[in-house]
C-alpha positions in Angstrom: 4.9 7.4 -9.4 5.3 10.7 -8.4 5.1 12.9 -5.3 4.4 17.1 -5.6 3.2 20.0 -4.3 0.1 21.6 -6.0 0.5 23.9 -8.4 -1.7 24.6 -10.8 -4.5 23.0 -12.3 -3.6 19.2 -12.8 -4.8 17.6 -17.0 -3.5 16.4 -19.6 -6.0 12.8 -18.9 -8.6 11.8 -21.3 -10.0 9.8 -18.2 -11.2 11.7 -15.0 -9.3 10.3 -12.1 -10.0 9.2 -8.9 -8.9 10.8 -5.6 -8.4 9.0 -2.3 -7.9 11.0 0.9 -8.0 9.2 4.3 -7.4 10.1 8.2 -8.6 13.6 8.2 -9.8 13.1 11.2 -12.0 16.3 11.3 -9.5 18.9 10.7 -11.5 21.4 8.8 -8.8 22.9 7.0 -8.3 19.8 5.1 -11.5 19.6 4.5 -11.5 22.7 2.8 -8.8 22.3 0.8 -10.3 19.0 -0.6 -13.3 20.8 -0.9 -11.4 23.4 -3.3 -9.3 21.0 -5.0 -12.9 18.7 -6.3 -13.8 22.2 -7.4 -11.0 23.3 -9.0 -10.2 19.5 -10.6 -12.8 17.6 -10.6 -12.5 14.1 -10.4 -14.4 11.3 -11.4 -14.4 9.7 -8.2 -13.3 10.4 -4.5 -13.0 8.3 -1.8 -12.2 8.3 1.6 -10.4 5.6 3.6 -11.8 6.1 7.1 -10.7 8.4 10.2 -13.1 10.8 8.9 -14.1 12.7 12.0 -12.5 14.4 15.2 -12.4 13.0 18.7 -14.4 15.9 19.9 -17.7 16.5 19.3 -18.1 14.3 15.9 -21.8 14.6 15.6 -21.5 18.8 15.5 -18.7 18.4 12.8 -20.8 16.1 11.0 -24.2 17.7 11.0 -22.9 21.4 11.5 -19.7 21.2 9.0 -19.5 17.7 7.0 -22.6 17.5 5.3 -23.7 21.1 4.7 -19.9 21.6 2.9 -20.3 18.5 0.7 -23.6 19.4 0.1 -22.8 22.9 -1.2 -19.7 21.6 -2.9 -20.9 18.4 -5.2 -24.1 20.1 -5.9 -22.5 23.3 -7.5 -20.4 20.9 -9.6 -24.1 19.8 -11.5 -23.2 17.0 -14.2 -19.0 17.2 -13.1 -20.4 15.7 -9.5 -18.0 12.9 -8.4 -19.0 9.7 -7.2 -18.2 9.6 -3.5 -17.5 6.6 -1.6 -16.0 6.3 2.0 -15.8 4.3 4.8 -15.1 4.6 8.6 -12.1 4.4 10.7 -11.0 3.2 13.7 -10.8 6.7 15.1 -14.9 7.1 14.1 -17.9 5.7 16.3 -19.7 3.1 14.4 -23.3 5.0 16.4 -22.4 7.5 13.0 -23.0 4.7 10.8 -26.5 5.6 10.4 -25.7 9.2 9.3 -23.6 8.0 6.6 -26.5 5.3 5.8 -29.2 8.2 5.3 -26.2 10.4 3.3 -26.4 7.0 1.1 -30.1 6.6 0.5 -30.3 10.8 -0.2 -28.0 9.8 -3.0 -24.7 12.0 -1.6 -22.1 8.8 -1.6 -21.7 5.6 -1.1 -21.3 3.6 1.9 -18.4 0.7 1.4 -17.8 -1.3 4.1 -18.4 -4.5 3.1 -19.6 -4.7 0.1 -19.2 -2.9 -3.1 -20.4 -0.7 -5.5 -20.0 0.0 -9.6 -18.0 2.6 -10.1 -18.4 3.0 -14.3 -16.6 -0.6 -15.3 -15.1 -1.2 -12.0 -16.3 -2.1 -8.9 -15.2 -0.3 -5.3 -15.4 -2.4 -2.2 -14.9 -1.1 1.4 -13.7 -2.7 4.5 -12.9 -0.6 7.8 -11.7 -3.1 10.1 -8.3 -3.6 11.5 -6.0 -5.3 13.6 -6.2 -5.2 17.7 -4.6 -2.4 18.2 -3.2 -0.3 22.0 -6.1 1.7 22.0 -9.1 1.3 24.1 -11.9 2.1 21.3 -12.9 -0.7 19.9 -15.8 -0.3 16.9 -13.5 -1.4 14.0 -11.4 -3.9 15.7 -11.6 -7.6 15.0 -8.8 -10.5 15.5 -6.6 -10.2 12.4 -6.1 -14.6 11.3 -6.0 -16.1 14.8 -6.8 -15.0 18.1 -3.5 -14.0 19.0 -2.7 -9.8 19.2 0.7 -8.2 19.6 2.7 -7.1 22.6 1.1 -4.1 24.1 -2.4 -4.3 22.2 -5.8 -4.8 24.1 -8.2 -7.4 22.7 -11.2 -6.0 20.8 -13.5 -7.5 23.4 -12.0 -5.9 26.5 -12.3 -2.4 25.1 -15.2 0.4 24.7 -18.0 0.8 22.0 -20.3 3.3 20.3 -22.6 0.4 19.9 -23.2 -2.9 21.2 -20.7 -5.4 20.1 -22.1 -7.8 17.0 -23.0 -10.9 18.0 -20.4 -13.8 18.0 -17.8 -11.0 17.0 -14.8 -11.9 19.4 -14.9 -14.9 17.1 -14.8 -13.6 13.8 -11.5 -12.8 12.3 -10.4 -9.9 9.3 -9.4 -13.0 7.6 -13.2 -14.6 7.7 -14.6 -11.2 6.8 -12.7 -11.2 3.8 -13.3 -14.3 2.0 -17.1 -13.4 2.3 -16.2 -9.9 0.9 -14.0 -11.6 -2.3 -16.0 -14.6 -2.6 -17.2 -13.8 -6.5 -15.1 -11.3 -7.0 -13.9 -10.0 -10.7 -10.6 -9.3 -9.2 -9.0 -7.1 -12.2 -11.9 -4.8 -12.1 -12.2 -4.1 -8.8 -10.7 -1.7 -6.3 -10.3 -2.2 -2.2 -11.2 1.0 -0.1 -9.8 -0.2 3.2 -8.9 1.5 6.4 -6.1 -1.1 7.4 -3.0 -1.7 5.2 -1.4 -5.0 4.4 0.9 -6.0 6.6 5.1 -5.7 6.2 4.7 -3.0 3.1 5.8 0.7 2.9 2.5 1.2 4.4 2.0 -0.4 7.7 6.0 1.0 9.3 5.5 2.5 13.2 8.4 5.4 13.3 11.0 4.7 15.8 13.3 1.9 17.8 12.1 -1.3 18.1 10.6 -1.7 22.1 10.4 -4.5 23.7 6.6 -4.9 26.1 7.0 -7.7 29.0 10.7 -8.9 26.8 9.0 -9.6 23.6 9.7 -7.2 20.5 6.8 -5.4 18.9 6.7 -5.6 15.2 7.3 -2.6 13.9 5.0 -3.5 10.8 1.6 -3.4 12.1 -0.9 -3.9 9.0 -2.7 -6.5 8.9 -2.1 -10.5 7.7 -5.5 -10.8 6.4 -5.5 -8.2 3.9 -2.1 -8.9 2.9 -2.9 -12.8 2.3 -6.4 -11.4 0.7 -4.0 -9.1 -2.0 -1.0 -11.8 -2.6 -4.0 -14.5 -3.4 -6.7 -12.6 -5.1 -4.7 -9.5 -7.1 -7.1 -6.8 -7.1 -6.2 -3.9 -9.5 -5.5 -1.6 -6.8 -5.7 -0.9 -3.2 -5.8 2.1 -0.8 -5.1 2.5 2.7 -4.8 4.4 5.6 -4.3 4.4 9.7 -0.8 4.4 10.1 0.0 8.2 9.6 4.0 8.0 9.2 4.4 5.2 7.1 5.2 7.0 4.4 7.7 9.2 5.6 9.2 6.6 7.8 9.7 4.3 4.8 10.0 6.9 1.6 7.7 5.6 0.0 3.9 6.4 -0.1 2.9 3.2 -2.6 3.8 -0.6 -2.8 3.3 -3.5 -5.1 2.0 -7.0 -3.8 2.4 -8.9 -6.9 0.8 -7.2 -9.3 -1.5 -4.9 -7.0 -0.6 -1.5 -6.8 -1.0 -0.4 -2.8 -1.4 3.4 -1.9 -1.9 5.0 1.6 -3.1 8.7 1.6 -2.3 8.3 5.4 0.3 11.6 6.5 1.6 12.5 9.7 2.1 16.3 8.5 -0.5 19.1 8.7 -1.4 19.5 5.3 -3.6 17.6 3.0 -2.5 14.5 1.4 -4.7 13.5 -1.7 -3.7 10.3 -4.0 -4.5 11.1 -7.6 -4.8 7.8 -10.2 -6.2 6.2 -12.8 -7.5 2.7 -12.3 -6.5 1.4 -15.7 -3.1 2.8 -15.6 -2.3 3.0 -11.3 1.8 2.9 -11.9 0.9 6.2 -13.3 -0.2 8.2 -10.0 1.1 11.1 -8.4 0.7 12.2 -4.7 -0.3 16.0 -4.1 0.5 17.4 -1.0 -1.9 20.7 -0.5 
């Protein structure tokens, strides 16, 4: 697997690719140069892992930037359009759920969170949730395979909302969530959009010395168990990630193997872009573009 700056027009595929970008977190300049890229290389699919939107004023980026650029963009693409999937972050108010919806039933992309979509012979499924984390916002937060949370984070029920909390949701775990998710699941045709990455990989490494909150250490792998177990058990083709930005510098590596899953974060702590470029029959194969 390989990692490179752009240049040039990328080929030399029979097969369109798929793209997955994540944590863009409204920064417009990204958003161009994704724009620019699915123009200038079209894949067959994009997808975005969550942390779509900025902190400040997300419904004007959405309504007044977002849509109107992806509008312009996949239409004048006619029958090269990619199939678009995404789901939400951590970082994004759930109260936006209901844009994406109507994006979904106008026919621009496809909403994953859990559940899943076809995607020519494979199926894409989508699951923004992650692990109690420090922060106070708490749409996507649910108990990872217990009740128990790390030194230092707040428990999802003790934080702040975009919506009212789902019923019975301090019980339910990422764990529970899952098995519903897999439950009749063709496993090597399916790809897992996810927000979260699996716990102890190249993908889930905090930067910095380990600290110590109240005299307990916090673990400086911070993905979660669930989706870990989920992958070692069930072996999906391929997995993509996000949330923790410098994984992949602090560790080297932007891509991990759980068995025989092939795990990618598009997460990056730099300014630029950071799009994952692959080919779901052949995922050992990718190359990371840094634009």
């Amino acid at each position: 697997m390989a990692g490179r700056k752009k240049k040039g027009k990328m080929g030399g595929m029979s097969e369109r690719p798929i793209f997955f970008v994540a944590d863009l977190h409204g920064h417009r300049d990204r958003y161009e140069k994704l724009f620019n890229l699915l123009r200038e290389d079209t894949p067959g699919a994009l997808l975005i892992g969550g942390d779509l939107l900025p902190r400040l004023d997300p419904q004007d980026f959405l309504q007044g930037f977002f849509l109107p650029r992806l509008q312009k963009t996949i239409l004048g693409l006619r029958n090269r359009r990619p199939w678009i999937g995404l789901i939400l972050g951590n970082d994004d108010p759930r109260v936006f759920e209901t844009d994406i919806r109507d994006w979904e039933k106008a026919g621009l992309v496809h909403y994953l969170h859990g559940c899943g979509r076809q995607y020519e012979e494979w199926m894409i499924y989508g699951y923004a949730c992650v692990p109690p984390t420090p922060f106070l916002f708490k749409d996507w937060e649910r108990y990872d395979v217990s009740r128990y949370i790390d030194p230092g984070c707040i428990p999802p029920e003790e934080g702040i909302r975009s919506v009212p909390e789902e019923k019975n949701a301090a019980f339910i775990t990422i764990q529970e969530d899952l098995m519903i998710l897999t439950a009749e699941v063709d496993m090597d045709r399916s790809i897992f959009l996810f927000h979260s990455p699996p716990h102890q990989t190249n993908l889930d490494h905090l930067a910095g010395e380990v600290r110590l909150i109240d005299h307990a250490p916090i673990d400086m792998h911070v993905g979660s168990i669930a989706i870990r177990r989920m992958i070692e058990e069930k072996q999906p083709r391929v997995t993509l990630h996000g949330h923790i930005h410098e994984s992949a510098r602090v560790t080297g590596s932007w891509c991990d193997r759980v068995g025989e899953t092939v795990c990618f974060t598009a997460a990056h702590d730099g300014p630029e872009l950071a799009v994952i470029r692959f080919l779901p029959g052949n995922p050992g194969a990718a190359e990371r573009i840094i634009l």
